[in-house]
Residue frames as a rotation matrix with the C-alpha (Angstrom) as fourth column:
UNK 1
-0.776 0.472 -0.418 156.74
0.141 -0.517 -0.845 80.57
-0.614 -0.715 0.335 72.40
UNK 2
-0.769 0.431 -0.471 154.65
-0.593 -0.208 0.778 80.89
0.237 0.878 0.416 69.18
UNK 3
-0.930 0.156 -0.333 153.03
0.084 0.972 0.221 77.71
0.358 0.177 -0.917 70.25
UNK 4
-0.601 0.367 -0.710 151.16
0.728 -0.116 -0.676 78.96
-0.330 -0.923 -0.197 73.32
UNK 5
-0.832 0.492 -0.257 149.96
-0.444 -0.868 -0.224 82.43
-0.334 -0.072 0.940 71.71
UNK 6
0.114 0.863 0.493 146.50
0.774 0.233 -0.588 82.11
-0.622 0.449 -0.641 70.28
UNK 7
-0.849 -0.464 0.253 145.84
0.527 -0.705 0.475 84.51
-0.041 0.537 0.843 67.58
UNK 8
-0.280 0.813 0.511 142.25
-0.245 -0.575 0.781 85.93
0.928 0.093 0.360 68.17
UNK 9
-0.938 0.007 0.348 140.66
-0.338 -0.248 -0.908 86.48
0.080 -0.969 0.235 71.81
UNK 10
-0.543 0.712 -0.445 137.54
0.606 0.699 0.380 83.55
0.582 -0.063 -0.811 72.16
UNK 11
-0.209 0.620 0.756 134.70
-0.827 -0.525 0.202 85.46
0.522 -0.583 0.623 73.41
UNK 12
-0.995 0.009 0.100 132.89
-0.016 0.970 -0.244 82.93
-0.099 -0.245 -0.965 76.12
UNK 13
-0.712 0.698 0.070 129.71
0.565 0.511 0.648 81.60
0.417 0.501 -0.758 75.90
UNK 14
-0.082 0.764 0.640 126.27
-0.642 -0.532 0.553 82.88
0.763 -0.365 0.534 76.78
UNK 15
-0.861 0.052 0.506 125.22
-0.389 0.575 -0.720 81.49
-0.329 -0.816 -0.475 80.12
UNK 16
-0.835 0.491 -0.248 122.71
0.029 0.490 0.871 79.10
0.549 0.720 -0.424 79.51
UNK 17
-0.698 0.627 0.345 119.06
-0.712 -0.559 -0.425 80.50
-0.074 -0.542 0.837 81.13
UNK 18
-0.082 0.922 -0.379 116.82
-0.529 0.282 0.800 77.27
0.845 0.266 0.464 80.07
UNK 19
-0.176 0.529 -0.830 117.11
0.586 0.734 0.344 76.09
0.791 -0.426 -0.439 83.73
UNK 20
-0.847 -0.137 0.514 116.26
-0.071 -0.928 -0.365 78.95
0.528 -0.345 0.776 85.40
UNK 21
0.213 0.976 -0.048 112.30
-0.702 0.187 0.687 78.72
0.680 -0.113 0.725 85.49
UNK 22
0.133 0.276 -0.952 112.81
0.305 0.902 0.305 75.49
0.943 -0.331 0.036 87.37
UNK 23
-0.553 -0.812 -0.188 115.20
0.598 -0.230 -0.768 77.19
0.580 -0.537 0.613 89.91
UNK 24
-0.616 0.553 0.561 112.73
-0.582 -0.799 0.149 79.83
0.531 -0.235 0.814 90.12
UNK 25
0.031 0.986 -0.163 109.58
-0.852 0.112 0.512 77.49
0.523 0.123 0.843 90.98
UNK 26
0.204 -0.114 -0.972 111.52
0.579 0.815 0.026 75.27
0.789 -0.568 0.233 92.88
UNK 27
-0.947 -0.320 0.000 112.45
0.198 -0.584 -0.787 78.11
0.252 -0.746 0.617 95.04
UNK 28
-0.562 0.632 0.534 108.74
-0.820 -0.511 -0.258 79.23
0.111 -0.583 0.805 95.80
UNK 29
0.525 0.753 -0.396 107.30
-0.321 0.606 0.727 76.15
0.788 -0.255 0.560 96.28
UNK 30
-0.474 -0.580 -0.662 110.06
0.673 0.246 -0.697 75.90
0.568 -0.776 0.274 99.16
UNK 31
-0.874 0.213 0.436 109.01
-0.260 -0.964 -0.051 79.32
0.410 -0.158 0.898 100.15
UNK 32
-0.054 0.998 -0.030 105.21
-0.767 -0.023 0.641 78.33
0.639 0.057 0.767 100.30
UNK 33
0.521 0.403 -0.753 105.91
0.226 0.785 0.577 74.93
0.823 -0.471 0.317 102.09
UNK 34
-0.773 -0.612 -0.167 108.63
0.444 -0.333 -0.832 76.24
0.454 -0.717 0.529 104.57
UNK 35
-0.879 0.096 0.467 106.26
-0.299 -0.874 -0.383 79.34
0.371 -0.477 0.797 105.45
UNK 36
-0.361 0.830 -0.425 103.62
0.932 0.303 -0.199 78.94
-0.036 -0.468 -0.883 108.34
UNK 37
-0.075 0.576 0.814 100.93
-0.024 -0.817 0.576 82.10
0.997 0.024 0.075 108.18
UNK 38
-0.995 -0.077 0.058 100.35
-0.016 -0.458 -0.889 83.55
0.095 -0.885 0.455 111.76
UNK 39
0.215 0.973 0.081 97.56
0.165 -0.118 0.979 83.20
0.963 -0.197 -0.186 113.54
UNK 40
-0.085 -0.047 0.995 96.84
-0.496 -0.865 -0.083 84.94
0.864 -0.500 0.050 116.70
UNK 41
-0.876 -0.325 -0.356 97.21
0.127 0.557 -0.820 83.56
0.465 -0.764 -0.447 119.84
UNK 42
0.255 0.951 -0.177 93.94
0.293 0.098 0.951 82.42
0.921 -0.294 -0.254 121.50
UNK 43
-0.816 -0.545 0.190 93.87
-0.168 -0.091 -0.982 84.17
0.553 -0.833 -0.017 124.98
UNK 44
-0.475 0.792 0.382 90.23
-0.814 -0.231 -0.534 83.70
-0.335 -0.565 0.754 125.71
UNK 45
-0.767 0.334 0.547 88.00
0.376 0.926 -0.038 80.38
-0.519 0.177 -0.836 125.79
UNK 46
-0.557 0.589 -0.586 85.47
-0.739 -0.673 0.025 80.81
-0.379 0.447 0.810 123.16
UNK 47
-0.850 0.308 0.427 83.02
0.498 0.736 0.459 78.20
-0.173 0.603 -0.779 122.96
UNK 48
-0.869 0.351 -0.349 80.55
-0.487 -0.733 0.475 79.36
-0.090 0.583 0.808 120.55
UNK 49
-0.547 0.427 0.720 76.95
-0.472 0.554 -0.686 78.60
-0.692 -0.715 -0.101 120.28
UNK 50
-0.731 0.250 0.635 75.16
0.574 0.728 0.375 76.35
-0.369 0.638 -0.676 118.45
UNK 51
-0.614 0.234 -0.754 73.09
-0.630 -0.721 0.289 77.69
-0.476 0.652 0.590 115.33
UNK 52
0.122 0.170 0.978 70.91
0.374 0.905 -0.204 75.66
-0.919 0.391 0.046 112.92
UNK 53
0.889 0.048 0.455 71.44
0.400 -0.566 -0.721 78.15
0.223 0.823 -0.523 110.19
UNK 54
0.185 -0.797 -0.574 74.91
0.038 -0.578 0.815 79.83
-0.982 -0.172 -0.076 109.33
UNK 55
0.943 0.042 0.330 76.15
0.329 0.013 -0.944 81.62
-0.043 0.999 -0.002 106.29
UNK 56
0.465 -0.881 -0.085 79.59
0.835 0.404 0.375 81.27
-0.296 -0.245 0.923 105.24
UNK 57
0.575 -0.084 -0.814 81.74
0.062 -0.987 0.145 84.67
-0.816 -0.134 -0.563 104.81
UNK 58
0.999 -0.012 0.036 83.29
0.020 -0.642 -0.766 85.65
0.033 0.766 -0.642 101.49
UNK 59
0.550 -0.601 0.580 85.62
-0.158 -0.757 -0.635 88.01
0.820 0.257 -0.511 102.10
UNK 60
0.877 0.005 -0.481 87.56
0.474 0.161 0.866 86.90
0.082 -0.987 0.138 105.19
UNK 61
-0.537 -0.843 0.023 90.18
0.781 -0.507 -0.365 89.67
0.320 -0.178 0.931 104.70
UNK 62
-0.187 0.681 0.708 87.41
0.273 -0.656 0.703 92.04
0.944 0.325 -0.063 105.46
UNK 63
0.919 0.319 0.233 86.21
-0.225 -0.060 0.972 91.27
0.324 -0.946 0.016 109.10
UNK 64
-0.290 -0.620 0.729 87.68
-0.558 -0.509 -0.655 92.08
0.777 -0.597 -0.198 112.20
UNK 65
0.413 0.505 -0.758 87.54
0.385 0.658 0.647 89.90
0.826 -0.559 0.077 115.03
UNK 66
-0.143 -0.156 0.977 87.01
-0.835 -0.512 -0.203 90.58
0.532 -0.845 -0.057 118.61
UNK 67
-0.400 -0.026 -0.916 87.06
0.400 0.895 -0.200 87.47
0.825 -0.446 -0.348 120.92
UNK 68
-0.176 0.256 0.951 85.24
-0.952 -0.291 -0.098 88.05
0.251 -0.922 0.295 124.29
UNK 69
0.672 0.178 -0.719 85.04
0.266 0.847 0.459 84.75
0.691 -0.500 0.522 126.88
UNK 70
0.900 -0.377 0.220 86.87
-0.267 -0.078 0.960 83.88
-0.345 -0.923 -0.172 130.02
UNK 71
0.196 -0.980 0.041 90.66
-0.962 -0.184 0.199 83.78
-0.188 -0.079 -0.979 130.07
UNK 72
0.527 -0.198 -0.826 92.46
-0.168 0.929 -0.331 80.63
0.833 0.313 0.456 129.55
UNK 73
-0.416 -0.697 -0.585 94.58
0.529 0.338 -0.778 81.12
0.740 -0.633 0.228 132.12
UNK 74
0.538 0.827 0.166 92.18
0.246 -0.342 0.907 81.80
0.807 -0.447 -0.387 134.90
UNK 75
0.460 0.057 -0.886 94.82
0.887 0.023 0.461 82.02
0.046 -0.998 -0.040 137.69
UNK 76
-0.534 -0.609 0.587 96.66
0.786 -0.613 0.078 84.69
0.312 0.503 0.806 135.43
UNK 77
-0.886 0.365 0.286 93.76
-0.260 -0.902 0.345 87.07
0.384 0.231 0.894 134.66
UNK 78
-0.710 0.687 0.158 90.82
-0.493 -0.324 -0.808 85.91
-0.504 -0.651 0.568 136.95
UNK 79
-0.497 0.542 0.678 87.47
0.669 0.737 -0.099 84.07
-0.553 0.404 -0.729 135.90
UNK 80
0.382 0.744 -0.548 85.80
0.168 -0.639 -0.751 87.19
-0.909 0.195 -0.369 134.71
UNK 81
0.619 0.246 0.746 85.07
0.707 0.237 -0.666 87.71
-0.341 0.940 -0.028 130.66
UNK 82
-0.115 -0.748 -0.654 87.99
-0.078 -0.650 0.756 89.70
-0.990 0.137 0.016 128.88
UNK 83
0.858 0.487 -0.161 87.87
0.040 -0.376 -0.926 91.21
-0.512 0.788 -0.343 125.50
UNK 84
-0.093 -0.985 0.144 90.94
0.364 0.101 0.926 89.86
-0.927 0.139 0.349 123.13
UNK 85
0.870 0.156 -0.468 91.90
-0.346 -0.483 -0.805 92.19
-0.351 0.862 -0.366 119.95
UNK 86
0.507 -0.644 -0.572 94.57
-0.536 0.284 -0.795 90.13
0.675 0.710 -0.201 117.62
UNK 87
-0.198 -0.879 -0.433 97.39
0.329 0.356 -0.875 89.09
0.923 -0.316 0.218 120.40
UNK 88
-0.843 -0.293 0.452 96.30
0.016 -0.852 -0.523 91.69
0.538 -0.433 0.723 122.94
UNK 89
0.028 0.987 -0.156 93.31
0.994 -0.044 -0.099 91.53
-0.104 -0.153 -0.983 125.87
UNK 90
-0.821 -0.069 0.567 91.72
0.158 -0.982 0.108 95.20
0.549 0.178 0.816 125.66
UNK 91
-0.801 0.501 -0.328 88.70
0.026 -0.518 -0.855 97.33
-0.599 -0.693 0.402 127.19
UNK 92
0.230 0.945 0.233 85.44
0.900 -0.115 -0.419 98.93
-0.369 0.306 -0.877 125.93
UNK 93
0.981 0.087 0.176 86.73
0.144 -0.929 -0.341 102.21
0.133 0.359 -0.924 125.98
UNK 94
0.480 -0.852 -0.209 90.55
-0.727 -0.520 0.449 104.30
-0.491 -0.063 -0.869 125.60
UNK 95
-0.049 -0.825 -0.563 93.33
-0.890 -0.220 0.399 103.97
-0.453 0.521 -0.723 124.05
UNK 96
-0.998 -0.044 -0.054 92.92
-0.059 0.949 0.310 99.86
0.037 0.312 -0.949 123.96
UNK 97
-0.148 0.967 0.209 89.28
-0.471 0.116 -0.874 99.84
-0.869 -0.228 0.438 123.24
UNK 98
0.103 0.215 0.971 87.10
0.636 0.736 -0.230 98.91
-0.765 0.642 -0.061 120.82
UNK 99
0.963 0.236 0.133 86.99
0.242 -0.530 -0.813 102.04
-0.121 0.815 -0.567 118.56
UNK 100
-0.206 -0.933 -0.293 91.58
-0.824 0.004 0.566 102.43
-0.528 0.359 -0.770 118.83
UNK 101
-0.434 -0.171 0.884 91.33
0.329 0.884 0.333 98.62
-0.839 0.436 -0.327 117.53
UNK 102
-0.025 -0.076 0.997 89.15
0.914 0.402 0.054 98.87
-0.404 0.913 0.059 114.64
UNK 103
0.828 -0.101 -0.551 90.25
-0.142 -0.989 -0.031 102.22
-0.542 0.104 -0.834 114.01
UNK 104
0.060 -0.932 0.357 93.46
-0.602 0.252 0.758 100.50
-0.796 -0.260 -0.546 113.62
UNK 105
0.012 0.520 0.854 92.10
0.356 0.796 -0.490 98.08
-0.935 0.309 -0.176 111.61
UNK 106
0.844 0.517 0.145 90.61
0.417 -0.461 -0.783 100.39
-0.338 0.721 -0.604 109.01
UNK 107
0.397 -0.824 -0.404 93.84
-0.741 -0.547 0.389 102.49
-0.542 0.145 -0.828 108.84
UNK 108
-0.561 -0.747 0.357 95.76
-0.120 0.500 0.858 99.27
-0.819 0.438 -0.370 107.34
UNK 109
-0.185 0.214 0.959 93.52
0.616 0.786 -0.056 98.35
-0.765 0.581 -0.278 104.74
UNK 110
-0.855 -0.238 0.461 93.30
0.518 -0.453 0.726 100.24
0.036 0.859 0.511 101.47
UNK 111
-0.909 0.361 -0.208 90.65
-0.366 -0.930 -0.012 103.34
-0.198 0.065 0.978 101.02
UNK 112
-0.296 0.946 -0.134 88.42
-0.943 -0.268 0.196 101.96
0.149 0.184 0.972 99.06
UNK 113
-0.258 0.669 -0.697 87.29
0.194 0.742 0.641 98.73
0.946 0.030 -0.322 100.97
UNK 114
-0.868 -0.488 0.091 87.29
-0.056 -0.086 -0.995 100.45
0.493 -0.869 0.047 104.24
UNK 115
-0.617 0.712 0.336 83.53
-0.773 -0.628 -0.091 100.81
0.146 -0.316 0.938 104.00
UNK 116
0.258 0.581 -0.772 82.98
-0.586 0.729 0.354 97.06
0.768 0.361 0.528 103.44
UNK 117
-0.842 -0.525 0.121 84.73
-0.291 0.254 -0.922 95.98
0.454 -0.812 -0.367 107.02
UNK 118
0.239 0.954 -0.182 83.03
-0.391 0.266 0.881 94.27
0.889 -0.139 0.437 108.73
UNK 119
-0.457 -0.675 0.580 83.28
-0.851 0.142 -0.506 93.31
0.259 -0.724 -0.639 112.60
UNK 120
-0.005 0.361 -0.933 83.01
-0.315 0.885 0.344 89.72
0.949 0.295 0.109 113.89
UNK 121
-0.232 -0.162 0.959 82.44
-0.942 -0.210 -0.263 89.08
0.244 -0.964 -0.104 117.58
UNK 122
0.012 -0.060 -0.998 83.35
0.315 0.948 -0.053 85.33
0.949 -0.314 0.030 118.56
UNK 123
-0.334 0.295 0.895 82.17
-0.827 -0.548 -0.127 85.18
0.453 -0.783 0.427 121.94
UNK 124
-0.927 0.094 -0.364 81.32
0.232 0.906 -0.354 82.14
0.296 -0.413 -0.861 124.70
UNK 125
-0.230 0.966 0.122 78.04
0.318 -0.044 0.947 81.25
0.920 0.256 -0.297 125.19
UNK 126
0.135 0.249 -0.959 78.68
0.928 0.307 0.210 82.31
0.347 -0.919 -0.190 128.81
UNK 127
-0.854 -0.511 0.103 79.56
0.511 -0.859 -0.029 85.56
0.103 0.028 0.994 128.15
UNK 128
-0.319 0.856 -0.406 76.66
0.681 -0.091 -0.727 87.72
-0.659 -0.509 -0.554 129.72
UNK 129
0.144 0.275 0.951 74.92
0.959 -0.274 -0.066 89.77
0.242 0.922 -0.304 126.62
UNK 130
0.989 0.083 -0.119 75.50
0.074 -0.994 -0.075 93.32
-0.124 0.066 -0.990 128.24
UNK 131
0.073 -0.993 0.093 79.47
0.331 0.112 0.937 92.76
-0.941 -0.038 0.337 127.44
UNK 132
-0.689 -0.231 0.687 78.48
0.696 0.054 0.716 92.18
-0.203 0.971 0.123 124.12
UNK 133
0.728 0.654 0.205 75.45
0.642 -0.756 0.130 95.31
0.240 0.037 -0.970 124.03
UNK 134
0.712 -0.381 -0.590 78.39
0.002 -0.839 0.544 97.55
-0.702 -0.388 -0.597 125.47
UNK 135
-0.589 -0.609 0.531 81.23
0.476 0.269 0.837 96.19
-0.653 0.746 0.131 122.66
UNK 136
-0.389 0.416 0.822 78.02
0.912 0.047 0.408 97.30
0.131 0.908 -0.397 119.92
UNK 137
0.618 0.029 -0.785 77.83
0.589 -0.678 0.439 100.82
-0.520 -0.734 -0.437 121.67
UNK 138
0.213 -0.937 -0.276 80.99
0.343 -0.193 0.919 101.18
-0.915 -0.291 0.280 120.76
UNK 139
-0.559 -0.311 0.768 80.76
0.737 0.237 0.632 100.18
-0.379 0.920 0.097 117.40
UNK 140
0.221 0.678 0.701 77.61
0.841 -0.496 0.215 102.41
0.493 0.542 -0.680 116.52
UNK 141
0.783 -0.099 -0.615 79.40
0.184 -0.906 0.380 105.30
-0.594 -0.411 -0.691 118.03
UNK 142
-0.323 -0.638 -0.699 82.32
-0.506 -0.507 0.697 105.47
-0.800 0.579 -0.159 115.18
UNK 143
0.452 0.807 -0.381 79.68
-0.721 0.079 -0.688 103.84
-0.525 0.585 0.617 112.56
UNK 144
-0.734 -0.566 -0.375 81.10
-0.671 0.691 0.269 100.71
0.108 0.449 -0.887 112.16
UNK 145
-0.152 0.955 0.253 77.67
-0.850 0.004 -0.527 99.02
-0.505 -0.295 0.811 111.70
UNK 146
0.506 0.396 -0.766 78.13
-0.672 0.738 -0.062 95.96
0.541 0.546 0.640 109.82
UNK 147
-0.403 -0.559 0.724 78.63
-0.880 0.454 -0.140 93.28
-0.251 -0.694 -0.675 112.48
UNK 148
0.047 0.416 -0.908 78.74
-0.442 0.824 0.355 89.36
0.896 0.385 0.222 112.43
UNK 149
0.070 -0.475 0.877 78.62
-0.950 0.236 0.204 86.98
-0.304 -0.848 -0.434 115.14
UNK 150
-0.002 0.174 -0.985 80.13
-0.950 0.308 0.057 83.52
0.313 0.935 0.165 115.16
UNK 151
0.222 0.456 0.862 78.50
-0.793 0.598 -0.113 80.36
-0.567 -0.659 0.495 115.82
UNK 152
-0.970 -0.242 0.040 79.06
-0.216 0.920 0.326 76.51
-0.115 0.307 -0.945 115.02
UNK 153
-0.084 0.848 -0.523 76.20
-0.840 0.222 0.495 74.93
0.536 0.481 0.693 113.05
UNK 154
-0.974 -0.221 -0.054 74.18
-0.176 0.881 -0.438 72.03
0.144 -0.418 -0.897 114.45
UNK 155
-0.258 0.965 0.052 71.21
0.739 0.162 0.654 71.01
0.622 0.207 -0.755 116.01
UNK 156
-0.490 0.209 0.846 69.49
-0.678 -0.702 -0.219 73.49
0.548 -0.681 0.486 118.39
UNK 157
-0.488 0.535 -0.690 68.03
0.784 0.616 -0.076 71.82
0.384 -0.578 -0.720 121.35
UNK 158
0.063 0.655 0.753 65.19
-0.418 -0.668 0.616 73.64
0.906 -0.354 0.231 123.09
């Protein structure tokens, strides 16, 4: 039985950590190609109008968009111009208006950029301008006064 005993207790090795990093960096670059960002379902046709000037936007965690155009699904919700916030059609005014939305809005984003928001109204060119005069109403009634609107560059015919 002597044979078998050992006479001192072998500690075991350290684990060896120099392929880790790889492990690590092979995991988020799975991560990064695997993952698709969200983007909001389009519920309204928005063809936008031509511009010959357009300046490109910074900050595009900043602005808020409001879609206004006819439905896509016209036999759904009718031919008449509807007003889409993120996922959701809404109103001018209450609860699903324009001032709950970018109330909302403002509420997620951190204190101090709340004053640099900015709202973006993407809108068809068929959309009749007192939609969009009643949508900016809105806005300059909880002083949300920096607004963009957006248009595809091109030529401009007259």
């Amino acid at each position: 039985m002597s044979k078998f005993r050992k006479e001192g207790k072998k500690e075991s090795p350290a684990i060896n950590t120099s392929s880790l990093p790889d492990i690590v960096f092979m995991l988020l670059f799975f991560f990064m190609v695997a993952t698709k960002m969200r983007d909001p379902s389009v519920l309204v046709r928005t063809g936008v109008p031509v511009v010959s000037e357009t300046e490109k936007i910074v900050k595009k965690s900043w602005i808020n968009h409001i879609l206004v155009g006819p439905p896509i699904d016209v036999q759904k919700y009718g031919p008449t111009p509807k007003i889409q916030f993120d996922d959701k059609f809404g109103t001018i005014e209450g609860s699903n208006g324009v001032q709950a939305y970018i109330t909302l809005k403002k509420n997620e984003k951190p204190e101090g950029i709340r004053d640099y928001l900015t709202t973006a109204i993407k809108a068809d060119k068929t959309v009749k301008m007192g939609l969009i005069q009643d949508i900016k109403q809105e806005l300059r009634k909880m002083n949300s006064l920096k607004l963009l609107y957006s248009a595809s560059e091109g030529t401009v015919e007259e």
